[in-house]
C-alpha positions as CSV (number, residue, x, y, z in Angstrom):
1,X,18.9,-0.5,-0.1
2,X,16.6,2.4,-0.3
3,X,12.9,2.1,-1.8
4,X,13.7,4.0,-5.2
5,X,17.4,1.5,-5.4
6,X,14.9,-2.0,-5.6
7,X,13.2,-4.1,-8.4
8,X,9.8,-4.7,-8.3
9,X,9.2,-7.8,-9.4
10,X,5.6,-9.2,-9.7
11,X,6.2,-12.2,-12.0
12,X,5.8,-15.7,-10.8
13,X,8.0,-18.3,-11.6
14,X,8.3,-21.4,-14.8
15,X,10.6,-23.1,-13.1
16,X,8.5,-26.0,-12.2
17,X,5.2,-25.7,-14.6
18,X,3.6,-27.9,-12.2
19,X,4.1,-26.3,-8.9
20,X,1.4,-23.7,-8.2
21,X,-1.1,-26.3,-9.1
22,X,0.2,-29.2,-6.9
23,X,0.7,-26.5,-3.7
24,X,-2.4,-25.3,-4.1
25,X,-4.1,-28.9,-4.2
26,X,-2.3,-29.7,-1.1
27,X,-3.5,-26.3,0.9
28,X,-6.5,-27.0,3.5
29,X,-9.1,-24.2,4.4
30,X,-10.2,-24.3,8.3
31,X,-13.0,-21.7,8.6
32,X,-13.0,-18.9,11.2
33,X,-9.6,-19.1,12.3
34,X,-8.0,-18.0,14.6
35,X,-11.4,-15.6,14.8
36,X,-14.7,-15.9,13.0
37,X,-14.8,-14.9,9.0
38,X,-10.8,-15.1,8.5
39,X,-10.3,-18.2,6.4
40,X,-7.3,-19.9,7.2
41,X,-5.2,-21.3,4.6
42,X,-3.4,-24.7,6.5
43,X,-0.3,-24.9,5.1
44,X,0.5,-28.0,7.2
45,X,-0.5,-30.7,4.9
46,X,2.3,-28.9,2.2
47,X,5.3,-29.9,4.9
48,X,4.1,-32.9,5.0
49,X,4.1,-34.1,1.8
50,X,8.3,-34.5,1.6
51,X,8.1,-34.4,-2.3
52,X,6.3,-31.3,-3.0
53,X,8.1,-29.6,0.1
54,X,11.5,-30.5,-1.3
55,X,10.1,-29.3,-4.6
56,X,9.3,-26.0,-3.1
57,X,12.5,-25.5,-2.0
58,X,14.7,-26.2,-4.5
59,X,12.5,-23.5,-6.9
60,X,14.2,-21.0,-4.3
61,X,17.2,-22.3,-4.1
62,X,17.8,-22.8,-7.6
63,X,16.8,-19.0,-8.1
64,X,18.4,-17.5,-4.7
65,X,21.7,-19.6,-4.9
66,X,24.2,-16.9,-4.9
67,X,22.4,-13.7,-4.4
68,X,21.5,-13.7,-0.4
69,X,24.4,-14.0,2.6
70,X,21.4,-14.9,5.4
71,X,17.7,-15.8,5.1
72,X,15.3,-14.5,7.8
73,X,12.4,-16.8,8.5
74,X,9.2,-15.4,10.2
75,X,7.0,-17.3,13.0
76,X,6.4,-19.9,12.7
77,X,6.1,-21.1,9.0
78,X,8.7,-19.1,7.9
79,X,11.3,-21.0,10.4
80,X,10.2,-24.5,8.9
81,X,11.1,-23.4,5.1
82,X,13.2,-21.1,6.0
83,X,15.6,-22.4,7.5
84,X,15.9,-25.7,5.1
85,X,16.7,-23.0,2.5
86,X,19.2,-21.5,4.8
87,X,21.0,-24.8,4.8
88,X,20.5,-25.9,0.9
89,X,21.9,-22.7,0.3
90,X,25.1,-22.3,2.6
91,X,24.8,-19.4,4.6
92,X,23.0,-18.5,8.2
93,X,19.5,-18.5,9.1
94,X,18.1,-15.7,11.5
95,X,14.4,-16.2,13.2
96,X,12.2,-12.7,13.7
97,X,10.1,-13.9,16.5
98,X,6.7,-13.1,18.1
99,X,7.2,-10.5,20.9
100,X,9.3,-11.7,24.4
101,X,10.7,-14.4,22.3
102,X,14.4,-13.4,21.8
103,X,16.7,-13.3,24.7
104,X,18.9,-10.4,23.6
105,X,18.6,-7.0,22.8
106,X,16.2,-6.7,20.0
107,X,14.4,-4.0,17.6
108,X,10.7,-4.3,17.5
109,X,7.8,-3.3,14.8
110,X,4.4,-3.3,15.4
111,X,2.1,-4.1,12.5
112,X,-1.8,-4.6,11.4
113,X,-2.5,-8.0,10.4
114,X,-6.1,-9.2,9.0
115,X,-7.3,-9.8,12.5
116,X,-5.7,-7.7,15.0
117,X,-2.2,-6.7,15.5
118,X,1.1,-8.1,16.6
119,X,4.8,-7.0,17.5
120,X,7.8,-8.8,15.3
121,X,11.5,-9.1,16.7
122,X,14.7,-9.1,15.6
123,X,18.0,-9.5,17.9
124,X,20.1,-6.3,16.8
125,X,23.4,-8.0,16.1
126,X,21.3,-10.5,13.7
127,X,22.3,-9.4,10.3
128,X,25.4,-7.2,9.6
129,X,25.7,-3.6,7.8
130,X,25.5,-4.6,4.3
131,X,24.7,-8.3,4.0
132,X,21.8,-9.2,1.3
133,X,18.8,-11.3,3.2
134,X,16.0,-13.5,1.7
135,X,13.0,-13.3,3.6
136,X,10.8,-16.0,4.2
137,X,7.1,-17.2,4.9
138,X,4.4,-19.2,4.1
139,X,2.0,-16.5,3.4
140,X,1.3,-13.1,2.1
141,X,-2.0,-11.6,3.2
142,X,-1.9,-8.0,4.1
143,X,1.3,-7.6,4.0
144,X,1.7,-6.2,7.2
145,X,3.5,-9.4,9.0
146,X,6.6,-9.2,5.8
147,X,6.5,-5.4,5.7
148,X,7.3,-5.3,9.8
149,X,10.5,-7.7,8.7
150,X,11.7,-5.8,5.9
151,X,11.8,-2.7,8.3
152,X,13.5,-4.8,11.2
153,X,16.1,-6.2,8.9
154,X,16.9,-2.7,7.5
155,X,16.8,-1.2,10.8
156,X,19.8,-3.7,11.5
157,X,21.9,-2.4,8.4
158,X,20.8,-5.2,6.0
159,X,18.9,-4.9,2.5
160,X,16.5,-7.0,1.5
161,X,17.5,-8.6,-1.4
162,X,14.0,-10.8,-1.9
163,X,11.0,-12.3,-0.3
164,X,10.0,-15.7,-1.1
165,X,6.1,-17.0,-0.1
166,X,4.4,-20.4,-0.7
167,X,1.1,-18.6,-1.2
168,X,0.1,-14.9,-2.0
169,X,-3.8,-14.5,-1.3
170,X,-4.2,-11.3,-4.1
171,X,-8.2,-9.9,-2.7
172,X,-6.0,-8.7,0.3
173,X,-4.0,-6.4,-1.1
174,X,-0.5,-7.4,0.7
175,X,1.6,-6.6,-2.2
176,X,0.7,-3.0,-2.3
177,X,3.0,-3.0,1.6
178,X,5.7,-4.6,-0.8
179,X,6.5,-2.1,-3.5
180,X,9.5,-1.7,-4.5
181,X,10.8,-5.5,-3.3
182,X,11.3,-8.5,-5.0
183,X,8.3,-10.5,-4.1
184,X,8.5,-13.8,-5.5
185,X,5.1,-16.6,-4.5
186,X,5.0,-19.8,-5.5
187,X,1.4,-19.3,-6.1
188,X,-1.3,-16.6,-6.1
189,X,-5.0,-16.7,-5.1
């Protein structure tokens, strides 16, 4: 799906009126990591609470079910939610990996992230010509990390059909890397 051919949607969801609130109280901030003045925003203490997880993903579900044929988690956060979405929602689940991770033939993007930069892969025969996937992560912070997946899932053949996030940190600007997709976050700092 071309650029011009996607909905732009910046609106959050009602589905659970309680939701932003209870992920955000369950977030943890570690200080200068993984380099001094980055902020990190542990998301680890969200997977394990099992109710507020679960809640998570049945707000995508509930909204995704029908619309996506694969979801394409990113390292390493990504994999944890996406994947359990992959499942509740019947179709496959493809990982885009750090660099060297993949044993097959793969395409590869290079990005800018808030601390440095990074390679993403994809295995080629991942996604087929045509097929709708969700994207998934944790977070959206520059925008560089999801905008290096939607290129490697296009690249394949694919569209993009959404991108779902737990948390959107807004100061950074990742959005702006998004226009044009269906960004959807669960909650926005």
């Amino acid at each position: 799906m071309s650029t011009s051919e996607r909905a732009d949607t910046t609106t959050q969801h009602a589905g659970d009126p309680d939701l932003a609130a209870d992920v955000l109280a369950g977030l943890r901030d570690i200080p200068d990591f993984p380099v001094n003045g980055v902020v990190f925003k542990d998301f680890t203490p969200v997977l394990l609470d099992h109710a507020l997880r679960s809640r998570i993903i049945a707000d995508v579900v509930d909204r995704r079910r029908g619309q996506v044929d694969v979801v394409a988690g990113i390292e390493a956060r990504g994999f944890i939610l996406g994947a359990v979405i992959a499942h509740e929602l019947g179709v496959g689940f493809v990982p885009v990996r750090k660099e060297g991770k993949l044993p097959s033939a793969v395409h590869a993007q290079s990005y800018s992230l808030e601390y440095g930069t990074a390679t993403l892969e994809i295995h080629q025969d991942a996604v087929s010509h045509g097929e709708r996937v969700l994207v998934v992560d944790d977070v959206l912070a520059t925008g560089g990390t999801l905008a290096a997946t939607c290129e490697l899932v296009e690249r394949c053949g694919a569209s993009v059909a959404a991108i779902e996030l737990v948390l959107e940190i807004g100061p950074l600007e990742g959005r702006s890397k998004l226009s044009g997709y269906d960004v959807r976050s669960t909650v926005t700092i």
